[in-house]
C-alpha positions as YAML, in Angstrom:
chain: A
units: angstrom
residues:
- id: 1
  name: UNK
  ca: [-13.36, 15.64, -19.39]
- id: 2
  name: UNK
  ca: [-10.67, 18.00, -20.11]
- id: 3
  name: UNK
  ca: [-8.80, 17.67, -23.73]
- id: 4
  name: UNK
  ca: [-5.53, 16.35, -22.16]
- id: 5
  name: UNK
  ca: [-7.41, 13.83, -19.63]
- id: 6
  name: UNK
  ca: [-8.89, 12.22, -22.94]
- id: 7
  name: UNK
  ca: [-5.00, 12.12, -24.32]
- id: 8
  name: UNK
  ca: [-3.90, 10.69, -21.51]
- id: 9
  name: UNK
  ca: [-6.31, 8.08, -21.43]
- id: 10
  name: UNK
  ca: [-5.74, 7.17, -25.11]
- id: 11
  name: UNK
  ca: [-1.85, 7.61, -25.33]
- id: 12
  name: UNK
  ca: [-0.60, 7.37, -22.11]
- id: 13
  name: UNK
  ca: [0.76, 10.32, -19.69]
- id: 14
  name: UNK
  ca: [2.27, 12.75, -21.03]
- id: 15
  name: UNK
  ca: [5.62, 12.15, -19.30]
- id: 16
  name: UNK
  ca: [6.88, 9.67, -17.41]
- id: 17
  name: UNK
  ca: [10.25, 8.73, -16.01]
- id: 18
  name: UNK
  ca: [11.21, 5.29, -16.46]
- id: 19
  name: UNK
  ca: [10.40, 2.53, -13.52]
- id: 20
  name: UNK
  ca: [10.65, -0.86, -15.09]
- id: 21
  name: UNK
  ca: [8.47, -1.98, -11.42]
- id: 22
  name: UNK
  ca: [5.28, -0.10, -13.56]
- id: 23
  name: UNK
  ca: [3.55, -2.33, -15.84]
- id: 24
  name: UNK
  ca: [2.90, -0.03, -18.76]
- id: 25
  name: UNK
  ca: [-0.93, 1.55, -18.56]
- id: 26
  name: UNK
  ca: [-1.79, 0.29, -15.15]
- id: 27
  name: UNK
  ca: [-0.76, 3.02, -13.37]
- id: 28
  name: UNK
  ca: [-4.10, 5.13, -11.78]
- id: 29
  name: UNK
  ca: [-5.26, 8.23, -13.35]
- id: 30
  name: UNK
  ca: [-6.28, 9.89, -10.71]
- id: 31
  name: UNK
  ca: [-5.16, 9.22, -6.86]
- id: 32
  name: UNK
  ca: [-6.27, 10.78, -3.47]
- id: 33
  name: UNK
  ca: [-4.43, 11.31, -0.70]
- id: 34
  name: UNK
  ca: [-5.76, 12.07, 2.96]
- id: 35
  name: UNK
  ca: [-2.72, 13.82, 3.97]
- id: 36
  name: UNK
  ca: [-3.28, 12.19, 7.64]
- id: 37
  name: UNK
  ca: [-1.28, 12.25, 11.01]
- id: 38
  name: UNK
  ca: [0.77, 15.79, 11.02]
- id: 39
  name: UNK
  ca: [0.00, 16.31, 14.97]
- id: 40
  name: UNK
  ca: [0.76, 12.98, 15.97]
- id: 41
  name: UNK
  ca: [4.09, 13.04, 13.87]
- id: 42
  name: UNK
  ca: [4.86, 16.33, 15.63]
- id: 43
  name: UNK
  ca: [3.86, 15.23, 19.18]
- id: 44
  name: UNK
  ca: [6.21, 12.05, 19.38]
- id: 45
  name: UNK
  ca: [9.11, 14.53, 18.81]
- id: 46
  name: UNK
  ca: [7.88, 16.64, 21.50]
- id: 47
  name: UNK
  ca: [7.10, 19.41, 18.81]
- id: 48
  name: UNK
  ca: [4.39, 21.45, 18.41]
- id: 49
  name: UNK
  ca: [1.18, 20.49, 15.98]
- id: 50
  name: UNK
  ca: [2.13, 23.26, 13.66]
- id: 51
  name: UNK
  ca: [5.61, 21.57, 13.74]
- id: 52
  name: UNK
  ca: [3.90, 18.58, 11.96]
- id: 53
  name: UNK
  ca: [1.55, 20.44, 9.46]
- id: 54
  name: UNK
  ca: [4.78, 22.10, 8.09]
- id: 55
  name: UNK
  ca: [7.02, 18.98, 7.67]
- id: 56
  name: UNK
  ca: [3.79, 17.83, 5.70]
- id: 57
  name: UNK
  ca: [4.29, 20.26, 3.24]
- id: 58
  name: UNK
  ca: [7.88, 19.05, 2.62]
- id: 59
  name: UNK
  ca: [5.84, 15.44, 1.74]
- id: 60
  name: UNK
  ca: [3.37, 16.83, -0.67]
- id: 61
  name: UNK
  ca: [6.11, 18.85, -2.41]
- id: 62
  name: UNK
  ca: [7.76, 15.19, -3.30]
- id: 63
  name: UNK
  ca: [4.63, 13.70, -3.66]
- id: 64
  name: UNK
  ca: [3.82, 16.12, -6.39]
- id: 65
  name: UNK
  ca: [7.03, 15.33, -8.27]
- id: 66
  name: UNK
  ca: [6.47, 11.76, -8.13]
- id: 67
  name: UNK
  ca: [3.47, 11.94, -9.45]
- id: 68
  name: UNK
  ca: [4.75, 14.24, -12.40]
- id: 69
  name: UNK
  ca: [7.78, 12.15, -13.42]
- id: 70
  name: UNK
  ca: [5.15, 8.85, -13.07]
- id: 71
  name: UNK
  ca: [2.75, 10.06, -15.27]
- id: 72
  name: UNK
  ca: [-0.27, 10.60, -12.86]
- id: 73
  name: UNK
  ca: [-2.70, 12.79, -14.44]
- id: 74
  name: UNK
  ca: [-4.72, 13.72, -11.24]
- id: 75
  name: UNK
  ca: [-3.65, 14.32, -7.67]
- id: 76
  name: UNK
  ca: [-6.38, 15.54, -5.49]
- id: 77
  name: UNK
  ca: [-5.35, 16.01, -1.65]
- id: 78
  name: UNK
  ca: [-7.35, 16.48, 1.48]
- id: 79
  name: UNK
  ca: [-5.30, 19.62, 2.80]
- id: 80
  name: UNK
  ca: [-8.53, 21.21, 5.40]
- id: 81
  name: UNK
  ca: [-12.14, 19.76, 5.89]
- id: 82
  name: UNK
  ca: [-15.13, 21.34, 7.22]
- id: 83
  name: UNK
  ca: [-14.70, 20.16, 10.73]
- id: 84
  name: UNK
  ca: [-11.39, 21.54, 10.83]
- id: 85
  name: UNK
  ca: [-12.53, 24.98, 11.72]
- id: 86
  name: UNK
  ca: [-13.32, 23.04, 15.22]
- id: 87
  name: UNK
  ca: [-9.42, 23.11, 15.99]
- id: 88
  name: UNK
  ca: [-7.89, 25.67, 17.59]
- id: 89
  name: UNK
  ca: [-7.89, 29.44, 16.60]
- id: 90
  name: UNK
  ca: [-3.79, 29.24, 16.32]
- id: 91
  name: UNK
  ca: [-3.95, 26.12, 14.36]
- id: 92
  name: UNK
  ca: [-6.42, 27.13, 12.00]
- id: 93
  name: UNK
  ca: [-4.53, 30.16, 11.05]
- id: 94
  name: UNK
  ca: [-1.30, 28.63, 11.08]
- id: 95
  name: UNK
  ca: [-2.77, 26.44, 8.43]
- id: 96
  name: UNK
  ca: [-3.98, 29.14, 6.57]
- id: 97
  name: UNK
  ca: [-0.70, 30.92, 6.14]
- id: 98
  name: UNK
  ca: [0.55, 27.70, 5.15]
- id: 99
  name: UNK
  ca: [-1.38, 27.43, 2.38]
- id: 100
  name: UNK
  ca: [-0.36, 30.78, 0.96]
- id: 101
  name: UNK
  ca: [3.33, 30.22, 1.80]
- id: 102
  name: UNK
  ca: [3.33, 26.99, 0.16]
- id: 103
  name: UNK
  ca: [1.55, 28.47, -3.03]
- id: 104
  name: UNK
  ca: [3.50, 31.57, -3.16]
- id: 105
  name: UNK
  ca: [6.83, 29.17, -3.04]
- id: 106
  name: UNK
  ca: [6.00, 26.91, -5.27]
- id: 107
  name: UNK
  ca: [4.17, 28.08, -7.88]
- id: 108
  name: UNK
  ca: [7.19, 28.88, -10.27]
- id: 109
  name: UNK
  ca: [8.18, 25.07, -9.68]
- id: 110
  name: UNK
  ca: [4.43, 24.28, -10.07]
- id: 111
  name: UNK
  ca: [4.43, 26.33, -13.45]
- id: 112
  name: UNK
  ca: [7.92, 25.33, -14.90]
- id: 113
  name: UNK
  ca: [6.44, 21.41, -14.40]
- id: 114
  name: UNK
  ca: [3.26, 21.63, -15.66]
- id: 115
  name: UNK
  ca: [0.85, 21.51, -12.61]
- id: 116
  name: UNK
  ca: [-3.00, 22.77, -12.94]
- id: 117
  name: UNK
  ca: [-3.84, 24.08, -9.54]
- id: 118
  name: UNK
  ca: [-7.34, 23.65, -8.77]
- id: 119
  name: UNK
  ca: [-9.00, 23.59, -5.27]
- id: 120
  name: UNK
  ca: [-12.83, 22.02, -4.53]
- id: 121
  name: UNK
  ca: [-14.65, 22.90, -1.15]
- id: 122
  name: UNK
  ca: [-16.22, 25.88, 0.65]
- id: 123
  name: UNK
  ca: [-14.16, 28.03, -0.62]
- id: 124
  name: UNK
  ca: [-15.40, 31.23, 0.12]
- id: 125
  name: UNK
  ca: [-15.30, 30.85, 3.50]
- id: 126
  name: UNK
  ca: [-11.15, 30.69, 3.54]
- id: 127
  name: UNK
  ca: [-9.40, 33.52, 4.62]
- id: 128
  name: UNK
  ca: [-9.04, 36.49, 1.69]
- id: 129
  name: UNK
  ca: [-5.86, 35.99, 1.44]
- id: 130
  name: UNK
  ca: [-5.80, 32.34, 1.08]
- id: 131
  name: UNK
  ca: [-8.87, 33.03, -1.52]
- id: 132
  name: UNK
  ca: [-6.42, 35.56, -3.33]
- id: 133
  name: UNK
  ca: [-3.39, 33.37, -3.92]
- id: 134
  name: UNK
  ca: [-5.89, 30.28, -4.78]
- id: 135
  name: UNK
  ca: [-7.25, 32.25, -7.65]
- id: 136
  name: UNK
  ca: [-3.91, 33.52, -8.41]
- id: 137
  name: UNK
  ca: [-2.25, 30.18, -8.79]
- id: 138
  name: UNK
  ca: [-5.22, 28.49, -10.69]
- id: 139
  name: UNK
  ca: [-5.45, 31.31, -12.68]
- id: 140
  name: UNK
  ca: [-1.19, 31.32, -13.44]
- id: 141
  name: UNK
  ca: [-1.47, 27.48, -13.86]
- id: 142
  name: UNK
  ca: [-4.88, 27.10, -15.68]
- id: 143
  name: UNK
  ca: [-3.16, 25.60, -19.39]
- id: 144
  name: UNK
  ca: [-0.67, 22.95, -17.73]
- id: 145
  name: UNK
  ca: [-1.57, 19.73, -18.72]
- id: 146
  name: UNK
  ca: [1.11, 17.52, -16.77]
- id: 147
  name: UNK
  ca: [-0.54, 17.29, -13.96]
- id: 148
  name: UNK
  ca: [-3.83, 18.81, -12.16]
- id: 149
  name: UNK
  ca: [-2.98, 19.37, -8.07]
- id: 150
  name: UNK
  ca: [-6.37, 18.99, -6.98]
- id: 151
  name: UNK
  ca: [-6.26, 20.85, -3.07]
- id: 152
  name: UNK
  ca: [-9.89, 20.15, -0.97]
- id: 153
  name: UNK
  ca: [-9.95, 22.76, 0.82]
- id: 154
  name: UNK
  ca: [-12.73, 23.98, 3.34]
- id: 155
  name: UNK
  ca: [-13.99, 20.28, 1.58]
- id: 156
  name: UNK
  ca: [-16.76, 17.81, 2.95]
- id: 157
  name: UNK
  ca: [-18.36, 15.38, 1.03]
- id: 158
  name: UNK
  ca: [-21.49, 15.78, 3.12]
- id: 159
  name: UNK
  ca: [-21.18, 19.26, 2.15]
- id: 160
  name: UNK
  ca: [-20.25, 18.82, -1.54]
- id: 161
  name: UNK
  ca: [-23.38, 16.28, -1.84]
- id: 162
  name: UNK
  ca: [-26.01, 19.32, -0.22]
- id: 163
  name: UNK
  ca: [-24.32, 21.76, -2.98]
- id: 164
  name: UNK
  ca: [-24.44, 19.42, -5.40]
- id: 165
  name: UNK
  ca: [-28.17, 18.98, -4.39]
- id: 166
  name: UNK
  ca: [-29.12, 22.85, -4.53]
- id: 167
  name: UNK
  ca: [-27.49, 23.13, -7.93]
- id: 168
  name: UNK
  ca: [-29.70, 20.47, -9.40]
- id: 169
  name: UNK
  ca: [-32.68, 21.99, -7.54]
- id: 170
  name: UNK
  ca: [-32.08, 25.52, -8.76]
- id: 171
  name: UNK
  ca: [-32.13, 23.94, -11.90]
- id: 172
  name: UNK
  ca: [-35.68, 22.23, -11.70]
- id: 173
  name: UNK
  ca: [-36.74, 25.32, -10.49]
- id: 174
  name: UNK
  ca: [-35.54, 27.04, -13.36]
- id: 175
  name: UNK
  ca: [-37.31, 25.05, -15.80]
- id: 176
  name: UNK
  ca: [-34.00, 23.49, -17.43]
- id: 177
  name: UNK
  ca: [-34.46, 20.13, -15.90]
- id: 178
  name: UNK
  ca: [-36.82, 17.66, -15.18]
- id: 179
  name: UNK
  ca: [-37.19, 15.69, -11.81]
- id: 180
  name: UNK
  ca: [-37.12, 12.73, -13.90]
- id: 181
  name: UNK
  ca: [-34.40, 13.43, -15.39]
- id: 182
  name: UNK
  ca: [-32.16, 13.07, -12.26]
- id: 183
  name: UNK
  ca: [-30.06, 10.19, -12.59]
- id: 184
  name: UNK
  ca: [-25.97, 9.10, -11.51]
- id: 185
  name: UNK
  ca: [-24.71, 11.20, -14.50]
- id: 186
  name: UNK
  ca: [-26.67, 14.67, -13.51]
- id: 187
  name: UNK
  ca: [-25.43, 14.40, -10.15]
- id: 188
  name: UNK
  ca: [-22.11, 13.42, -10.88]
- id: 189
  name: UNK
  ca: [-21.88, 16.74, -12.91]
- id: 190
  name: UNK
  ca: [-22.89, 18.74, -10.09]
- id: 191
  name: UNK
  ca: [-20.31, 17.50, -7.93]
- id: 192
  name: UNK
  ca: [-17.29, 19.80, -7.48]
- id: 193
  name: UNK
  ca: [-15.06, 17.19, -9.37]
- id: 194
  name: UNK
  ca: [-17.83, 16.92, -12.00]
- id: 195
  name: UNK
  ca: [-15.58, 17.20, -15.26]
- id: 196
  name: UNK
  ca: [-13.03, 14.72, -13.63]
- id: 197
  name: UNK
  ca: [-12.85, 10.97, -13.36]
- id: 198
  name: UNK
  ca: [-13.33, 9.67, -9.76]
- id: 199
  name: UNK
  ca: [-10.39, 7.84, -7.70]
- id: 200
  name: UNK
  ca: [-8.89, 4.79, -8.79]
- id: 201
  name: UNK
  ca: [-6.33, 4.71, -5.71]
- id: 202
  name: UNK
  ca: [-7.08, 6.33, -2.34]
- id: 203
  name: UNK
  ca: [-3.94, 6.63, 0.11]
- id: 204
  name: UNK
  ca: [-4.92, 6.86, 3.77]
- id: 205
  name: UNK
  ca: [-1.72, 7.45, 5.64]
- id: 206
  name: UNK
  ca: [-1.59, 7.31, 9.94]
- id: 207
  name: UNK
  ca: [-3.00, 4.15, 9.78]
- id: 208
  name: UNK
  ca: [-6.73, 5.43, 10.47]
- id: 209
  name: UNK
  ca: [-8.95, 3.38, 8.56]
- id: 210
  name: UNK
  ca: [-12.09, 5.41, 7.56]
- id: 211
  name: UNK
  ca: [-13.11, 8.14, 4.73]
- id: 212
  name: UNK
  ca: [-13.01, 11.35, 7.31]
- id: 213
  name: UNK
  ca: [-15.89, 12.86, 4.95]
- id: 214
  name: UNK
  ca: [-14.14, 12.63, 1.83]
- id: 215
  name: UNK
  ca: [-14.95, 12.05, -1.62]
- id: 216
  name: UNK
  ca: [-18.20, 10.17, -0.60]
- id: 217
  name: UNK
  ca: [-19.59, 10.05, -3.65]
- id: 218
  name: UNK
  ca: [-16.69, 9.63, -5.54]
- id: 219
  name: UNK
  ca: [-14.75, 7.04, -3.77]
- id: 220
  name: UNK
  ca: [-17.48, 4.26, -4.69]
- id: 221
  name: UNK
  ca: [-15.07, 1.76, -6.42]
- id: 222
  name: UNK
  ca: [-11.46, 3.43, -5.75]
- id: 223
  name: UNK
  ca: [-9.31, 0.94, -4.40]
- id: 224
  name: UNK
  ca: [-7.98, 2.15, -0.55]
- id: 225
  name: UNK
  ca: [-4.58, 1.70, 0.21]
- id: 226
  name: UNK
  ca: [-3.48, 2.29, 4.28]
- id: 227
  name: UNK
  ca: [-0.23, 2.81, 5.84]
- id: 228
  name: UNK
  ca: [1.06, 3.66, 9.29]
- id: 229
  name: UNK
  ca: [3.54, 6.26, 7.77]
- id: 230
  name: UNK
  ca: [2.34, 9.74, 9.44]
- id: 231
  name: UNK
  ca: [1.90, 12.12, 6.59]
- id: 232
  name: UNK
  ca: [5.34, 13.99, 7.09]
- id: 233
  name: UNK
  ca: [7.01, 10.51, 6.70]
- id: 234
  name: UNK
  ca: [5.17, 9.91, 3.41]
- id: 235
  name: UNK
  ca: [7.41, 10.20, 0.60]
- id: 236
  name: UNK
  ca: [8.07, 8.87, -2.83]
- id: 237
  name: UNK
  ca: [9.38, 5.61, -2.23]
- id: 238
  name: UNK
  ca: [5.64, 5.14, -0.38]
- id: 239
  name: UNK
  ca: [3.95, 5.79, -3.34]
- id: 240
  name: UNK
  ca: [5.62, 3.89, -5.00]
- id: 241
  name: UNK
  ca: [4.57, 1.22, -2.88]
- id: 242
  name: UNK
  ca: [1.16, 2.09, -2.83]
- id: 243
  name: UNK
  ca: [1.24, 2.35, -6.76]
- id: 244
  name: UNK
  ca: [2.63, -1.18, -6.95]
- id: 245
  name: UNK
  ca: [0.18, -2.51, -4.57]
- id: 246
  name: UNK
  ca: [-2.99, -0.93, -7.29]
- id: 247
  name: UNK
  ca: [-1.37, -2.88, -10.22]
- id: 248
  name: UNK
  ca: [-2.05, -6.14, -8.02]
- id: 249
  name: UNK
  ca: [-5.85, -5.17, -7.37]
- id: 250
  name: UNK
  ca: [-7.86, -6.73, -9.94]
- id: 251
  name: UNK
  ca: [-11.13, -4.32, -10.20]
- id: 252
  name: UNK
  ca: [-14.26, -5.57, -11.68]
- id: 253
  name: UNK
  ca: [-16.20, -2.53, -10.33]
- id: 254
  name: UNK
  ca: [-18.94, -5.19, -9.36]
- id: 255
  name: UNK
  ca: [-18.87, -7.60, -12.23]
- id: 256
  name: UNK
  ca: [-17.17, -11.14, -12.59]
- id: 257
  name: UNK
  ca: [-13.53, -11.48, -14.21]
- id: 258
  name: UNK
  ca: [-14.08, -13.14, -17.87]
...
């Protein structure tokens, strides 16, 4: 777990603006957001899906603040799965060149507050130039310790298990593991999000209510939150609601309160 994560856990964020609604150290560590419902937003204003995809970019700009001035260490976002490819040429690339437009833009902002760009998926198999500003901004933001903006990109958790699986086989193969040796912990390492802690909040906006491929592994004992807000809709004062929702869960990851 990176240095800061282990600060953070044993002296609280490292900044936080003031919300007497919080109950001091019950925020989450780490939420997860499937940034859901940008086409149907954009088709019940007669608008174009593109239309929607870019309003969402105004949402995770806020959301991104929030979570800085709250104190969440980890924000990790479901921007384009695996099946997504399936959509339409124009769409696809339209996301694409959002991606670098919103990295290019931001990352001054991202830089000046803090913000650890990282990204988890396929992601080789993005456009160069989405690859180029990617490794630009993680590179640019790689000692913030504020907050890490966690982007799954070209991410399925299908996908991330099979990788996850070769890794651990290339490593048997290579004589520096045992098969009996496999256990929860060796796989969790493998995992793209191996040196971070999993989910404690998941935020499924649209109102779907299923995982899309995401996380699998991960999201074992998060606790899921739902709204009907479409993703462009979703802004601070939802977070907020879905933060003060959390502090009302009591989680006993399978055991018995004492």
């Amino acid at each position: 777990m990176p240095g800061f994560l282990t600060r953070w856990l044993r002296h609280g964020p490292p900044r936080a603006t003031e919300d007497r609604e919080f109950e001091p150290g019950k925020l989450p560590r780490h939420v997860a957001i499937i940034m859901d419902g940008n086409g149907r937003w954009a088709r019940k204003r007669g608008l174009p899906r593109v239309a929607g995809h870019r309003a969402g970019v105004e949402s995770l700009r806020d959301i991104v603040r929030a979570c800085v001035d709250w104190g969440i260490a980890i924000l990790t976002v479901y921007a384009f799965s695996t099946e997504n490819w399936k959509r339409p040429q124009e769409e696809v690339e339209a996301l694409m060149n959002l991606l670098v437009e919103y990295l290019r833009r931001e990352l001054p902002e991202l830089k000046k507050e803090g913000v650890q760009v990282r990204a988890i998926g396929r992601l080789e198999a993005l456009p160069l130039p989405a690859q180029q500003e990617l490794a630009r901004a993680r590179r640019e933001t790689a000692g913030n310790n504020r907050l890490i903006l966690n982007l799954a990109l070209n991410y399925g958790g299908r996908a991330e298990l099979v990788d996850a699986c070769r890794h651990i086989a290339r490593e048997v193969l290579a004589g520096k593991l045992r098969p009996e040796d496999i256990d929860e912990t060796v796989l969790k390492g493998a995992l793209y999000t191996g040196d971070l802690p999993d989910p404690d909040l998941l935020i499924r906006p649209s109102g779907e209510m299923r995982l899309s491929n995401f996380l699998l592994w991960q999201l074992a004992y998060t606790e899921l939150w739902v709204t009907d807000v479409y993703w462009p809709d979703f802004r601070r004062e939802n977070l907020r609601q879905a933060l003060l929702a959390y502090q009302q869960r009591e989680r006993r990851f399978g055991g018995l309160k004492i």
